[in-house]
C-alpha positions as a Python dict, from the first residue, in 0.01 Angstrom:
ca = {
    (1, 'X'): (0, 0, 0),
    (2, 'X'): (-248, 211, 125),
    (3, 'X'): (-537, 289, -15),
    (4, 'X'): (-839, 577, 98),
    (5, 'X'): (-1182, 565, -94),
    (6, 'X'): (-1112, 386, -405),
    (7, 'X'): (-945, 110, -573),
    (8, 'X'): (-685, 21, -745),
    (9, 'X'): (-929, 18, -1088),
    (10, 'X'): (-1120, 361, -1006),
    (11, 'X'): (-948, 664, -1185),
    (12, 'X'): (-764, 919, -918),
    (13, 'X'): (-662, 1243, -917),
    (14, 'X'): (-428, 1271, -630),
    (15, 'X'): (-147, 1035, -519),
    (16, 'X'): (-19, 1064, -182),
    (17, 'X'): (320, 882, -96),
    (18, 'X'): (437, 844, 265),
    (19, 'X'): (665, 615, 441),
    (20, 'X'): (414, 687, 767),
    (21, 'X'): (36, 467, 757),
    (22, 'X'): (-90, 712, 989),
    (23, 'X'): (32, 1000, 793),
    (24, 'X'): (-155, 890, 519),
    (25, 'X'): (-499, 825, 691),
    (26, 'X'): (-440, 1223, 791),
    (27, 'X'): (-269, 1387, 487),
    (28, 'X'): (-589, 1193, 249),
    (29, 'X'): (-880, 1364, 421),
    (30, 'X'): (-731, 1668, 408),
    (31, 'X'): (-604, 1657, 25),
    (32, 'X'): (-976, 1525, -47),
    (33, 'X'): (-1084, 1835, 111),
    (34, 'X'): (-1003, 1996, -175),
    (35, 'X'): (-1224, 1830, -434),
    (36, 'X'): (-991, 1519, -521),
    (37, 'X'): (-994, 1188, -507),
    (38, 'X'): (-704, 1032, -353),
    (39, 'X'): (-516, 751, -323),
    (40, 'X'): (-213, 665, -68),
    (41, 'X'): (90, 463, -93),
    (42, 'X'): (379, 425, 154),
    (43, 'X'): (643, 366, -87),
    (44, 'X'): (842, 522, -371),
    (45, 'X'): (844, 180, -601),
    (46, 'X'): (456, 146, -498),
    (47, 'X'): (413, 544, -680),
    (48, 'X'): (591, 450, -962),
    (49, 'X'): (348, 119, -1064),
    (50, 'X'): (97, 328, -1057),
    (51, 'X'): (211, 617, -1209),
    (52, 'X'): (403, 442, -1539),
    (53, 'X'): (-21, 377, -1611),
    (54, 'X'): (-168, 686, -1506),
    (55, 'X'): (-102, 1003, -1420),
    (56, 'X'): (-295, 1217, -1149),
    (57, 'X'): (-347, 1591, -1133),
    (58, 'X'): (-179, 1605, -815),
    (59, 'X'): (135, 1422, -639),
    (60, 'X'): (196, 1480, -272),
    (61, 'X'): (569, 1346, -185),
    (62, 'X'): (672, 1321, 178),
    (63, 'X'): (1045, 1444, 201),
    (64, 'X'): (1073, 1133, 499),
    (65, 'X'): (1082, 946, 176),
    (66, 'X'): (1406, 776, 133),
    (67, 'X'): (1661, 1024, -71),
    (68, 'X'): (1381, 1228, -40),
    (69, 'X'): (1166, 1123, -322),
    (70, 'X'): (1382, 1253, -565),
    (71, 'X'): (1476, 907, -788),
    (72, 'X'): (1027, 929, -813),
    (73, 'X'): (1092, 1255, -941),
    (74, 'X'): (1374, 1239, -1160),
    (75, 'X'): (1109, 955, -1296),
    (76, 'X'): (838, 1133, -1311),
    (77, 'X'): (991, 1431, -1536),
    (78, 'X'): (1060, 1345, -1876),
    (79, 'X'): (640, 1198, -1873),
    (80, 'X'): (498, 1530, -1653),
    (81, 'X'): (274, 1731, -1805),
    (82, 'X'): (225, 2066, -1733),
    (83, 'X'): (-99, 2011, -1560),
    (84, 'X'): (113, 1783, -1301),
    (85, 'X'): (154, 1941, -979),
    (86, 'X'): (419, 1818, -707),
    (87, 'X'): (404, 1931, -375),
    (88, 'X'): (692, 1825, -145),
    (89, 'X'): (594, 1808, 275),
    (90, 'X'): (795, 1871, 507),
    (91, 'X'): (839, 1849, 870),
    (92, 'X'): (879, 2221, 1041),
    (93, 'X'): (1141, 2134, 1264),
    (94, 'X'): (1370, 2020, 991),
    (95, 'X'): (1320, 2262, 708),
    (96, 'X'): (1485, 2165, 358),
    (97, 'X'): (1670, 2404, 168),
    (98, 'X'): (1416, 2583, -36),
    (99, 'X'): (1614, 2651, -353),
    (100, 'X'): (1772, 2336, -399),
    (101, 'X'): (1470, 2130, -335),
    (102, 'X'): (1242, 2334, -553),
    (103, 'X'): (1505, 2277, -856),
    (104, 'X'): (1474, 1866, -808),
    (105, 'X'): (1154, 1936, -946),
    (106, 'X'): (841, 2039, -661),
    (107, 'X'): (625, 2309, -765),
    (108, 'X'): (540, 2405, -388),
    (109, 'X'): (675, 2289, -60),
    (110, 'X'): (434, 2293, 229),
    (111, 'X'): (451, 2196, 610),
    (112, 'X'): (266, 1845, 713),
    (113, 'X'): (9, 1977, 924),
    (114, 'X'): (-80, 2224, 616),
    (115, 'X'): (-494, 2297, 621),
    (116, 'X'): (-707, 2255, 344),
    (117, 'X'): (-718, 2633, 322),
    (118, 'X'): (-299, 2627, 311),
    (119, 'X'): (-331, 2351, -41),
    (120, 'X'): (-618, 2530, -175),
    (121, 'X'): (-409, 2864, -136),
    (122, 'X'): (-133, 2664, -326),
    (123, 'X'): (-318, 2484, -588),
    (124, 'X'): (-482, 2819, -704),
    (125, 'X'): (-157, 3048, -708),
    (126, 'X'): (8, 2739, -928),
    (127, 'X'): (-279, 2641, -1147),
    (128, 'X'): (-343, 3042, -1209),
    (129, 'X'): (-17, 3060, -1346),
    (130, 'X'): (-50, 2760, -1549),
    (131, 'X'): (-339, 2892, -1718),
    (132, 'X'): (-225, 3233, -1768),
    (133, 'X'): (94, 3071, -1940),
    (134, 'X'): (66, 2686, -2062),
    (135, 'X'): (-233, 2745, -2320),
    (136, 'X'): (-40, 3052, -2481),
    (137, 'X'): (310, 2897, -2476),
    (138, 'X'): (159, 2542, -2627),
    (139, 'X'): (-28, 2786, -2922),
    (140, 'X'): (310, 2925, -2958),
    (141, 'X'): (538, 2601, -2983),
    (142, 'X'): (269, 2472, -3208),
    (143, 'X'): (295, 2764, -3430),
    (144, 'X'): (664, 2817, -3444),
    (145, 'X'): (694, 2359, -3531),
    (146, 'X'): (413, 2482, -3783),
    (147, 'X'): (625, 2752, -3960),
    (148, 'X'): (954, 2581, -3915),
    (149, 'X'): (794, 2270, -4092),
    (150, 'X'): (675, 2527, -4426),
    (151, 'X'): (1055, 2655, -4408),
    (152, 'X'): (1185, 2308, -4434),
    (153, 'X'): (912, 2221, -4693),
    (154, 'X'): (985, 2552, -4899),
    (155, 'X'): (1370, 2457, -4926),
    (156, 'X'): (1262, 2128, -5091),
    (157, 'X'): (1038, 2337, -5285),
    (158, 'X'): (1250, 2574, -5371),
    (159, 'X'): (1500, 2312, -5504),
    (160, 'X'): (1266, 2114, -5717),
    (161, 'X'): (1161, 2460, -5857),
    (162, 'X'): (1539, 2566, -5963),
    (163, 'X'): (1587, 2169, -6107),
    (164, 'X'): (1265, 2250, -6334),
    (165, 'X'): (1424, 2540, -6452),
    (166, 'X'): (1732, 2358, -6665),
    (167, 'X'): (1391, 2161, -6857),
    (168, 'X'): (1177, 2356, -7120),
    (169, 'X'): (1082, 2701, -7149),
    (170, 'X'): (779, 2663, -7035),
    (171, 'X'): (841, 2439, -6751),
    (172, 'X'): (1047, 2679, -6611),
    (173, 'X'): (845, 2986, -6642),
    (174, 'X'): (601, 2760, -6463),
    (175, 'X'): (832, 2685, -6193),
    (176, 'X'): (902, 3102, -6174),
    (177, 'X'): (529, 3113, -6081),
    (178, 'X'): (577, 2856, -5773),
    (179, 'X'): (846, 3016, -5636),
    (180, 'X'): (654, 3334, -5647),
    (181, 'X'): (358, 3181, -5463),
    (182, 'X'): (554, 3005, -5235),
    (183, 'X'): (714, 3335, -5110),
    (184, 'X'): (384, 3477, -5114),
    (185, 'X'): (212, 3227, -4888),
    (186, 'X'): (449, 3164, -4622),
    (187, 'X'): (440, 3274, -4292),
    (188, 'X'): (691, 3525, -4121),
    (189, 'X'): (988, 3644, -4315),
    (190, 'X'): (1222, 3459, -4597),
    (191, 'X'): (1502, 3571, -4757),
    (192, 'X'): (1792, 3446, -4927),
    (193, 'X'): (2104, 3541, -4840),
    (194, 'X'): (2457, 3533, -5124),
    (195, 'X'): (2782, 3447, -5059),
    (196, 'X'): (2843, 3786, -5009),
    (197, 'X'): (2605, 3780, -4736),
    (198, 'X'): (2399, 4020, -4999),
    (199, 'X'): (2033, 3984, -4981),
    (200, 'X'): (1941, 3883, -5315),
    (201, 'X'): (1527, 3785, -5239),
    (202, 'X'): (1283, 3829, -5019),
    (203, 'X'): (878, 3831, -4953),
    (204, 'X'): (640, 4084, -4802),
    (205, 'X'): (658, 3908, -4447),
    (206, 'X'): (1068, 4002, -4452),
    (207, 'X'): (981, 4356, -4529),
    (208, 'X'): (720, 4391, -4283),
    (209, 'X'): (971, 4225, -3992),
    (210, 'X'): (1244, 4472, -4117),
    (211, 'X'): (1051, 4784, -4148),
    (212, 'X'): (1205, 4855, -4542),
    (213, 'X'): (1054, 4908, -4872),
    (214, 'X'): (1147, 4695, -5138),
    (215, 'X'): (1436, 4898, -5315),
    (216, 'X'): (1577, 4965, -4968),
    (217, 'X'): (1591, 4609, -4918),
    (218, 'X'): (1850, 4564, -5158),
    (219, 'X'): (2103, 4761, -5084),
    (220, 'X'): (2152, 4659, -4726),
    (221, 'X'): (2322, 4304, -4580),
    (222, 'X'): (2132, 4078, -4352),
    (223, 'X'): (2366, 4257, -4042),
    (224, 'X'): (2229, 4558, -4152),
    (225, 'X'): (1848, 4421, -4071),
    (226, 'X'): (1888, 4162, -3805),
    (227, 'X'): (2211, 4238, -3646),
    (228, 'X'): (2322, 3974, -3412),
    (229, 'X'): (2672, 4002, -3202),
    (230, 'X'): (2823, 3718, -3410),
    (231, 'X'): (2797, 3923, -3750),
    (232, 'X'): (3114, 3991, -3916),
    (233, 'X'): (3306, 3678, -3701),
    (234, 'X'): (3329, 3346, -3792),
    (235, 'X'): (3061, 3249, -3562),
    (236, 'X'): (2808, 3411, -3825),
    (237, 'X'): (2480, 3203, -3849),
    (238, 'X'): (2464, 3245, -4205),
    (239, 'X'): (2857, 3185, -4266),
    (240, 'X'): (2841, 2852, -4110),
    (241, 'X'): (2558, 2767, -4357),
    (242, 'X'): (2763, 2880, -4653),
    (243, 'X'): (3043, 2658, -4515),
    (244, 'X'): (2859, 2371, -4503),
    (245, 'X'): (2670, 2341, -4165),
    (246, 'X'): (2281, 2188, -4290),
    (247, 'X'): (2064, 2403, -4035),
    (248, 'X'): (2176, 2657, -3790),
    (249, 'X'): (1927, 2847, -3575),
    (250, 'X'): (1941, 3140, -3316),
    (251, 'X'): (1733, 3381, -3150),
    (252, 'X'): (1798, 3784, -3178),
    (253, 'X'): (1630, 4073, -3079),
    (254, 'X'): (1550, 4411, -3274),
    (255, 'X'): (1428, 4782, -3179),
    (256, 'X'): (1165, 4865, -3414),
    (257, 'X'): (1077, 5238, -3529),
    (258, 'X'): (836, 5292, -3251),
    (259, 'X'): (1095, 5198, -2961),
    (260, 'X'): (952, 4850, -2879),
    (261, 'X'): (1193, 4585, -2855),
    (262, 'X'): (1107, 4243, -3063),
    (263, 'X'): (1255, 3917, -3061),
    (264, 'X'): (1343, 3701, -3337),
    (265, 'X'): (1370, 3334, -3418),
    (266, 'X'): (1615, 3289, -3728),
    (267, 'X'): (1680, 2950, -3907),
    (268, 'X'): (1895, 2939, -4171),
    (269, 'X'): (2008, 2636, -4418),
    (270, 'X'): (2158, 2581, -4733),
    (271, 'X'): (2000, 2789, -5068),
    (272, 'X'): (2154, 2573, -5367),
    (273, 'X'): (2084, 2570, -5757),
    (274, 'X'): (1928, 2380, -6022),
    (275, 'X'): (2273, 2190, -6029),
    (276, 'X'): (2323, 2134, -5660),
    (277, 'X'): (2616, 2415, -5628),
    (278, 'X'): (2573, 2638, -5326),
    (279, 'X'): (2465, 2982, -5389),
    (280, 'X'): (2366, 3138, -4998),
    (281, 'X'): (2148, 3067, -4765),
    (282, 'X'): (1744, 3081, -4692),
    (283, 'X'): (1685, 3237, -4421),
    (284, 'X'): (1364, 3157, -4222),
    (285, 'X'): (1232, 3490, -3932),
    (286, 'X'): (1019, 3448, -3714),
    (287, 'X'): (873, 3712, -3460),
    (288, 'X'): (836, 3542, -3126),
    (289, 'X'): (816, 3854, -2906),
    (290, 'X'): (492, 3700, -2750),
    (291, 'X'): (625, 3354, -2694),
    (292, 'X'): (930, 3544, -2470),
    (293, 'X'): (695, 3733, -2311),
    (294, 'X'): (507, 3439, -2192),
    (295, 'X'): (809, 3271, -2101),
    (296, 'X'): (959, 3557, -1871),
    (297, 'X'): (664, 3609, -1701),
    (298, 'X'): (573, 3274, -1620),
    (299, 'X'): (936, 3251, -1455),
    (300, 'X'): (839, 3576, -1284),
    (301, 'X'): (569, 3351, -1127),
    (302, 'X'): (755, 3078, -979),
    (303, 'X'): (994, 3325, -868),
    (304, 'X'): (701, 3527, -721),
    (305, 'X'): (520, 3241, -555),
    (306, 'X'): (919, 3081, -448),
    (307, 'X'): (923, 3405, -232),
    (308, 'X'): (616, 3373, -92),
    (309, 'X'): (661, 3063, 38),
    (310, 'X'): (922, 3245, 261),
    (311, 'X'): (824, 3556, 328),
    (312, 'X'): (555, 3622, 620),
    (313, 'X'): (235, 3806, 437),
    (314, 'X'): (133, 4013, 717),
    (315, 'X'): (459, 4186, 837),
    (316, 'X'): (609, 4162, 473),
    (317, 'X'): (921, 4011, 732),
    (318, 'X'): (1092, 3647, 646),
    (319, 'X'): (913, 3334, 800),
    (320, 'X'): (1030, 3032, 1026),
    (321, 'X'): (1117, 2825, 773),
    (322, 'X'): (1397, 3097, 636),
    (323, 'X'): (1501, 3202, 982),
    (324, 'X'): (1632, 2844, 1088),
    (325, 'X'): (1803, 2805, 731),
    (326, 'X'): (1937, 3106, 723),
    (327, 'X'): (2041, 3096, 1115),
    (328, 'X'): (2203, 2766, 1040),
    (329, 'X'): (2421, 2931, 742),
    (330, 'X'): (2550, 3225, 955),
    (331, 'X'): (2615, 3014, 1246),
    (332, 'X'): (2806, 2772, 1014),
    (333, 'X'): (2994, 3045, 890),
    (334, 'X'): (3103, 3224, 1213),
    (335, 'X'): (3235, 2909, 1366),
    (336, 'X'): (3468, 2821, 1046),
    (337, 'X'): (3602, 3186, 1018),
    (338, 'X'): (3579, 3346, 1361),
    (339, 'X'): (3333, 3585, 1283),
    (340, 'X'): (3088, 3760, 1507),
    (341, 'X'): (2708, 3686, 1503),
    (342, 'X'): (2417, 3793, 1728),
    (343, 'X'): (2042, 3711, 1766),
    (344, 'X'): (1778, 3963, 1844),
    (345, 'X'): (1422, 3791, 1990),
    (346, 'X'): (1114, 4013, 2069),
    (347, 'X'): (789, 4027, 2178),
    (348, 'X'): (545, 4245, 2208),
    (349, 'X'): (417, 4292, 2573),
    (350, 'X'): (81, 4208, 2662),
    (351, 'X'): (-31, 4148, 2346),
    (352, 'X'): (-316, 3900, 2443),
    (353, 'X'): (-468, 4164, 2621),
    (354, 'X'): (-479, 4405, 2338),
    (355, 'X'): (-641, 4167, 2089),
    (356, 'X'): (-870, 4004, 2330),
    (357, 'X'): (-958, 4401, 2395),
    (358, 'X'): (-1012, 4528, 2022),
    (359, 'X'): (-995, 4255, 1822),
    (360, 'X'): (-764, 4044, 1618),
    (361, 'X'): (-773, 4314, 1329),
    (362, 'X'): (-598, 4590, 1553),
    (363, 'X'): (-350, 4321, 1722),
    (364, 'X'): (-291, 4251, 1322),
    (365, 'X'): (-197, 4630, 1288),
    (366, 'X'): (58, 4637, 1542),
    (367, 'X'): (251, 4329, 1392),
    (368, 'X'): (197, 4468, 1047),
    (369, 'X'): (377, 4802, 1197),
    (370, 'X'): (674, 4652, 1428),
    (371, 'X'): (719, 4462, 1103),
    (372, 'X'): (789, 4788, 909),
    (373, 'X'): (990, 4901, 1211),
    (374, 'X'): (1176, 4650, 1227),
    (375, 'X'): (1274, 4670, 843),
    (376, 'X'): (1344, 4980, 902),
    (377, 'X'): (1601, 4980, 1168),
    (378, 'X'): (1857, 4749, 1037),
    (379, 'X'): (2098, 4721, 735),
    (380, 'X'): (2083, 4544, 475),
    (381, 'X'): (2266, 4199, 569),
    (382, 'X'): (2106, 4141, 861),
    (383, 'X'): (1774, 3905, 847),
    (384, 'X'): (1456, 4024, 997),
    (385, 'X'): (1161, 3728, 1086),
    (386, 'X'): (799, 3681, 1192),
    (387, 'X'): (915, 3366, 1473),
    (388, 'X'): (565, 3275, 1552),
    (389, 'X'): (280, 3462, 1695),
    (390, 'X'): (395, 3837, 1846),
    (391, 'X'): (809, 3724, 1821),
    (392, 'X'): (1012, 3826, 1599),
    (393, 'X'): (1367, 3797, 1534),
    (394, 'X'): (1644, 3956, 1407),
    (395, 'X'): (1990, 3767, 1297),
    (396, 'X'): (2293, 4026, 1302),
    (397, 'X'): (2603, 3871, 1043),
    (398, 'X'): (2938, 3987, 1179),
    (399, 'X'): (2773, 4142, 1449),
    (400, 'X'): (2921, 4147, 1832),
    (401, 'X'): (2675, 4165, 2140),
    (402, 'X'): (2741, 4552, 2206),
    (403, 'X'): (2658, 4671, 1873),
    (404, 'X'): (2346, 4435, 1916),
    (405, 'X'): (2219, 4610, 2196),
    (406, 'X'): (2214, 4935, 1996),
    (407, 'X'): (1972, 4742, 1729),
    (408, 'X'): (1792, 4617, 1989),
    (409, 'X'): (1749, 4991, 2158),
    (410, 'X'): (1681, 5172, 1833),
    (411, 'X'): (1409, 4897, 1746),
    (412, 'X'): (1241, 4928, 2140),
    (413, 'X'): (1227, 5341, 2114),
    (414, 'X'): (1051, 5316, 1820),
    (415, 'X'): (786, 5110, 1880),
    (416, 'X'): (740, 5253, 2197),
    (417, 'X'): (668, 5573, 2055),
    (418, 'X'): (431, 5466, 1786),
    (419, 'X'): (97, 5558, 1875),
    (420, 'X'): (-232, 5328, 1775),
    (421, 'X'): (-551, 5416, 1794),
    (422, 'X'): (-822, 5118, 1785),
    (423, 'X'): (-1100, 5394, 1874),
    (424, 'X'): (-1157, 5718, 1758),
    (425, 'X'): (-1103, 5852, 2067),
    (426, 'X'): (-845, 5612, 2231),
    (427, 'X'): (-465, 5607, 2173),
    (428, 'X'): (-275, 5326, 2306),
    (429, 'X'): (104, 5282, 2309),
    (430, 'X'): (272, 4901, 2274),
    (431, 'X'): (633, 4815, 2389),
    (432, 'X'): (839, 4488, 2346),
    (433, 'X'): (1087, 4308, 2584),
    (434, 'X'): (1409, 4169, 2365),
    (435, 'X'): (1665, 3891, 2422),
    (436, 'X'): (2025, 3915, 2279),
    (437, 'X'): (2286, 3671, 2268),
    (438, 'X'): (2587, 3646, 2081),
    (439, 'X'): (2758, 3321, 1933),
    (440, 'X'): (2950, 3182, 2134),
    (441, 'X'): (3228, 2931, 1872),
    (442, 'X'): (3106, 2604, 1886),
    (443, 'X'): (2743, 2673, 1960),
    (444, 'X'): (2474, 2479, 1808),
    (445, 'X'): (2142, 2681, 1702),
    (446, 'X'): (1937, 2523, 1947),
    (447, 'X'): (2147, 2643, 2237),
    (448, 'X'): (2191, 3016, 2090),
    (449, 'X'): (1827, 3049, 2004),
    (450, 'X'): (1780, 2919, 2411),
    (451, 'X'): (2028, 3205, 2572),
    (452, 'X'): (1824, 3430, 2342),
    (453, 'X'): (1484, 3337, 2445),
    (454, 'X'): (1651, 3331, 2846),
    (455, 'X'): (1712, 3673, 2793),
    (456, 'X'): (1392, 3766, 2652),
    (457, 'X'): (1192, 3617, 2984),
    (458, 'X'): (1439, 3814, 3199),
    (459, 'X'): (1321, 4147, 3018),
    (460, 'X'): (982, 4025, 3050),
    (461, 'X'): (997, 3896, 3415),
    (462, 'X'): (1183, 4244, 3486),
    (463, 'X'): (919, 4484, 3423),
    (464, 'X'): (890, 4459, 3001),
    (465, 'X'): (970, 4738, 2783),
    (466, 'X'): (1345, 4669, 2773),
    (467, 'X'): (1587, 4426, 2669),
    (468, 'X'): (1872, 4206, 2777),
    (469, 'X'): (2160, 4113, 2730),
    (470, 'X'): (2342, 3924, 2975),
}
């Protein structure tokens, strides 16, 4: 075990787990960086000790963990709190699959020689979205265990109050006067529903959810109301609970009067006499448009920050990290079916010059714009990437050398004619030198991505502004 600042009895809030000593006496300074206090271990089964009596704030996993830290995880899950976050590390020359690693339970994947400024970035987009969601979605489960708890209480109630009825006169009138006040006081919508799947009682809350007046109420059916694509078919909610089923519930959505769609949480269970013989169901609505508001936009979120961890910011183009998975995938598939495949690499010529001449903020415009040219000048399969730097890279599915050379062409005329100006009264033009090579069957990525970059120092060595393909 190691251990960076504290001991084993101070209260943390980070754990970082490596199999590497000397990755932990780096990653530590830089997670403490960030306001935490950390502690380091080089082993899953040391994590877990620890974490069956405590949980941190933050868990940094190394993927060089054996099976990837993913028996930790699977661990870790049915205990994790929403204010748990797990970032995964991973080395950049062996990229995991993104998707696949992100659904064994990490909330962000980042490189191991990430900067403070890189975690920080992180930890805000994830603990933003947290906050924006968890506090709302907690009031909401709270609310909706709440209300289903009165609907389970109001059945018993309701039952007691027909049993009084079969005793005296006045015990039943009495019991009248709870059932009114119980269908007064209860949140959301009740209503109970006949064999004949007539309503035949309701409260104000079932009126207000169903936009009807009182005598309306009564002529329609519950499909009428709250239609659901079951209605009619055996698999009706409500017809299960006449046939004997003690608690079905489903979710449904409506379009109100003024065009806004709602959505609906119904519960329905048995609605039976003073003698125990079934006479419908109560029905239990709830409105829980906010709750699947919340919901779908925290998944828009994670899907929004997923992306970003792939996508360069500046050129708007795909990173690295998606360029050697994807690469990988293609090349896998044009070896097992015989398919064509080429690779694009650029760079932009001299561009040390220009940014050492006006500044990093005009060498940012001219990525920013071959970006957008680049985008521009290929279809839709094909996989344009920021490779590092001024290179870029574009992978061409089903794709022979020839027709790569046109790409390549149509990209190199355009960005040759694109002016800049970094002074008002200076205009400067920027070319690029490319590098195509085609897949040759039984080529690994290391040795296309080599022919490529060959090619691209011939163009360069060759006088620039060009490409080859040789």
């Amino acid at each position: 075990m190691y251990l960076a600042g504290i001991s084993l009895n101070q209260d943390y809030r980070a754990l970082v787990i490596s199999p590497s000593t000397p990755d932990l006496e780096r990653l530590i300074p830089l997670v403490e960086a960030c306001n935490f206090t950390a502690m380091g271990v080089t082993s899953s089964g040391e994590a877990w000790e620890i974490l069956e009596k405590t949980l941190p704030q933050l868990l940094v996993i190394s993927l060089d963990l054996p099976d990837r830290g993913s028996t930790l995880i699977r661990k870790i899950i049915p205990k994790k709190p929403d204010s748990l976050i797990v970032i995964g590390l991973f080395d950049p020359t062996t990229p995991p699959e993104v998707e696949s690693t992100m659904a064994e339970g990490y909330d962000f994947l980042l490189e191991t020689s990430f900067s403070p400024t890189a975690l920080r970035a992180a930890l805000h987009s994830l603990t933003k979205c947290q906050q924006t969601s968890t506090s709302k979605t907690i009031c909401q489960s709270e609310t909706i265990q709440h209300q289903q708890q009165e609907m389970e209480e109001l059945q018993d109630q309701i039952e007691q109050a027909f049993a009084m009825s079969n005793q005296t006169a006045m015990e039943a009138e009495m019991a009248f006067i709870e059932l009114n006040m119980i269908f007064k006081a209860v949140t959301g919508g009740i209503v109970l529903i006949g064999k004949n799947m007539n309503i035949i009682r309701f409260n104000d809350g079932f009126l207000q959810l169903a936009e009807i007046d009182r005598e309306t109420a009564r002529t329609f059916t519950c499909s009428d109301l709250f239609p659901n694509h079951h209605c009619g078919t055996d698999n009706c909610s409500i017809l299960k609970v006449i046939k004997g089923e003690p608690h079905v519930e489903f979710e449904t959505e409506k379009k109100r009067k003024d065009g806004s769609i709602r959505h609906y949480n119904i519960t329905a269970t048995p609605y039976k006499g003073p003698g125990g013989e079934l006479i419908g169901a109560v029905v239990y609505i709830l409105d829980i448009t906010e709750r699947v508001r919340i919901k779908r936009e925290l998944e828009q979120s994670r899907e929004k920050y997923r992306t970003m961890s792939l996508v360069d910011e500046l050129t708007g183009l795909f990173n690295k990290r998606h360029f050697n998975n994807t690469l990988s995938i293609e090349i896998d598939r044009a070896d097992r079916y015989g398919m064509n495949l080429s690779l694009i690499m650029m760079d932009i010529d001299n561009f040390k010059i220009h940014n050492d001449t006006y500044g990093h903020d005009q060498g940012d415009l001219v990525l920013s714009r071959l970006g957008e040219i680049v985008a521009g000048s290929i279809r839709s399969c094909d996989t344009p990437c920021r490779y590092g730097g001024e290179e870029f890279t574009i992978i061409l599915p089903e794709t022979p050398g020839q027709n790569a050379e046109t790409v390549a062409e149509r990209v190199r005329a355009a960005m040759a004619a694109e002016p800049f100006q970094p002074n008002p009264d200076e205009t400067v033009y920027k070319t690029l030198s490319l590098g195509i090579a085609e897949f040759q069957k039984g080529e690994k990525l290391a040795e296309l991505l080599r022919r490529a970059d060959q090619n691209l120092y011939k163009a360069k060595k060759s006088g620039k502004n060009r490409y080859i393909y040789e």
